[in-house]
TIGU-293299 format. One record per residue (C-alpha): x, y, z. Coordinates in steps of 0.001 Angstrom, whole numbers. Last residue first. Layout:
N
{r {X Y Z}}
...
END
This chain:
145
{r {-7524 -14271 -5145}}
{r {-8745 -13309 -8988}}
{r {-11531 -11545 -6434}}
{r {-9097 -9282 -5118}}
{r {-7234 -8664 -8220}}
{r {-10477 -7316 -9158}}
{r {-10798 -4928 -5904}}
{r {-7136 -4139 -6602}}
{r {-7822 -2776 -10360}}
{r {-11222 -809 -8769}}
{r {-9512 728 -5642}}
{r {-6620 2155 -8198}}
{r {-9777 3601 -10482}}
{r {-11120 4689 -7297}}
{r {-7610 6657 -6268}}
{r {-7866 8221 -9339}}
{r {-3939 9424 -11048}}
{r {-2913 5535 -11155}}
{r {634 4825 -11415}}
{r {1561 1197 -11770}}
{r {367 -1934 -11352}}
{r {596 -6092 -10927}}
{r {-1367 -8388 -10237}}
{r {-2498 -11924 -8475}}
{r {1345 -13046 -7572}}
{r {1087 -15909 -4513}}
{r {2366 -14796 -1433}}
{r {-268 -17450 155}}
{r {-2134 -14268 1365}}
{r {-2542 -13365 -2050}}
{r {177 -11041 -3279}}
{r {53 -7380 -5442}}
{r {2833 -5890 -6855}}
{r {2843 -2206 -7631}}
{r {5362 -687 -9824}}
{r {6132 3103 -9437}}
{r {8804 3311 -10335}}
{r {10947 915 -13415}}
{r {11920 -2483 -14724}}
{r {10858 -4552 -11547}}
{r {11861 -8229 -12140}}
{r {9625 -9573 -9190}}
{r {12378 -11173 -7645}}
{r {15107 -8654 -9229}}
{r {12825 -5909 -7284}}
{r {12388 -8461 -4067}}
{r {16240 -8958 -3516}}
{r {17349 -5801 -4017}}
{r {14786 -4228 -1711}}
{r {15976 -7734 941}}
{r {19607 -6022 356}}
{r {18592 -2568 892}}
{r {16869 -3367 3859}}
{r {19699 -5808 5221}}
{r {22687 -2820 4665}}
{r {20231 -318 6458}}
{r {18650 2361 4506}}
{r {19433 6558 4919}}
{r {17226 8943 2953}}
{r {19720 10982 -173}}
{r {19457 8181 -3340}}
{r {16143 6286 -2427}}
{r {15426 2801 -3611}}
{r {11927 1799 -1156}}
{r {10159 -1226 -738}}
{r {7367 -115 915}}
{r {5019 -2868 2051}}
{r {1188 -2393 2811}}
{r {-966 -5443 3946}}
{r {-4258 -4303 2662}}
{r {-8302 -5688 2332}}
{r {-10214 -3556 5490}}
{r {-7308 -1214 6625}}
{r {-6290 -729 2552}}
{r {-9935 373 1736}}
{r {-10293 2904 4432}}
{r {-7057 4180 3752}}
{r {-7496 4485 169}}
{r {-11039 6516 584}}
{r {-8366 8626 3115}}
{r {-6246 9591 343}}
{r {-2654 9744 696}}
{r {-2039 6549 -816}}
{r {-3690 7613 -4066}}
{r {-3088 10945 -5690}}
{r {-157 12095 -2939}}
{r {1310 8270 -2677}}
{r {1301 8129 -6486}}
{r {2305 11799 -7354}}
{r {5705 10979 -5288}}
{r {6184 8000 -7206}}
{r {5645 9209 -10117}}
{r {7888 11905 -9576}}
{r {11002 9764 -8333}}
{r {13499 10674 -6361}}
{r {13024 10507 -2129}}
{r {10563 7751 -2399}}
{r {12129 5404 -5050}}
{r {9140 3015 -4831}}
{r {8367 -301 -5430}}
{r {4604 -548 -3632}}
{r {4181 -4040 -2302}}
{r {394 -4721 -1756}}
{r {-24 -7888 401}}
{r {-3678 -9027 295}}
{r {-5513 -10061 3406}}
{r {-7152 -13139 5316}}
{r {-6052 -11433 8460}}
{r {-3535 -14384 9482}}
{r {-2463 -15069 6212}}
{r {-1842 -11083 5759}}
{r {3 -10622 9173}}
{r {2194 -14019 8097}}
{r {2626 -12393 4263}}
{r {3721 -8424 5958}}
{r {6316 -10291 8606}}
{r {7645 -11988 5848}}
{r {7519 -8729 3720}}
{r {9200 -6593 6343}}
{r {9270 -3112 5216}}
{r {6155 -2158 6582}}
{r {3569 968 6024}}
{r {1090 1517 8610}}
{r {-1465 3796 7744}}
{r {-2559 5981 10092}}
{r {-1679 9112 7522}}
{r {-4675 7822 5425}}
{r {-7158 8157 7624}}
{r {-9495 5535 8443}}
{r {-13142 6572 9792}}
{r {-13783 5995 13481}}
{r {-13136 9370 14228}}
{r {-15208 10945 11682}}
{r {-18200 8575 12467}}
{r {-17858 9680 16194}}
{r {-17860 13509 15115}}
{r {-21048 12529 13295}}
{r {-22523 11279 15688}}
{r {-21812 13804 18105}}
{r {-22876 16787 15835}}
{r {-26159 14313 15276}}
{r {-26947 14350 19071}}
{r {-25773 18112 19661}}
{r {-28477 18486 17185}}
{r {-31129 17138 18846}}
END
């Protein structure tokens, strides 16, 4: 009997998302036709991942956190657009970055912009310290939706 409920509960473990499977894109056309298709949000985290504090206490109190993993596989299209100063970008990424921030009129990092699948606006955020206080704002954008 207990081999049974040590193997169901390794399967549960397994099964369960963790946060360093997530798959971060860059791509936000790609990111709104995956979200249309999966009847998804479209979280764009502005981010200067190499620099900024906030930024780096964001991903380690929030994205980093498997109860945000679980949440982002089920409801999330995740896009990083990223202004570092020292990790390489391509001409085009930095361009399409450039592109989005004055798009969305970003005025500092972390900002979090969250899309319908339509690519439609439904919220916007910053840094959150509680990962279920960050799951709470997005599960009310969600609804807004």
């Amino acid at each position: 009997m207990k081999k049974i409920a040590i193997g169901l509960l390794a399967c549960v473990a397994l099964m369960q998302a963790r946060a360093e499977d997530l798959n971060w894109q860059t791509d936000l056309p790609k990111a709104q036709a995956q979200a249309k298709k999966e009847d998804k949000l479209v979280l764009l985290d502005f981010t200067g991942s190499d620099w900024c504090i906030w930024c780096k206490r964001l991903t380690r109190d929030v994205f980093a956190k498997d109860e945000f993993a679980e949440y982002a596989k089920k409801n999330l299209v995740l896009v990083e657009v990223d202004f570092p100063r020292a990790k390489e970008q391509s001409a085009d990424q930095k361009k399409a970055n450039q592109a989005l921030q004055e798009k969305y009129k970003i005025q500092g990092y972390p900002t979090i912009i969250v899309l319908d699948k339509e690519g439609k606006k439904v919220g916007q955020l910053g840094y959150k310290d509680n990962v279920k206080e960050f799951i709470g704002e997005l599960d009310k954008m969600k609804k807004q939706a």
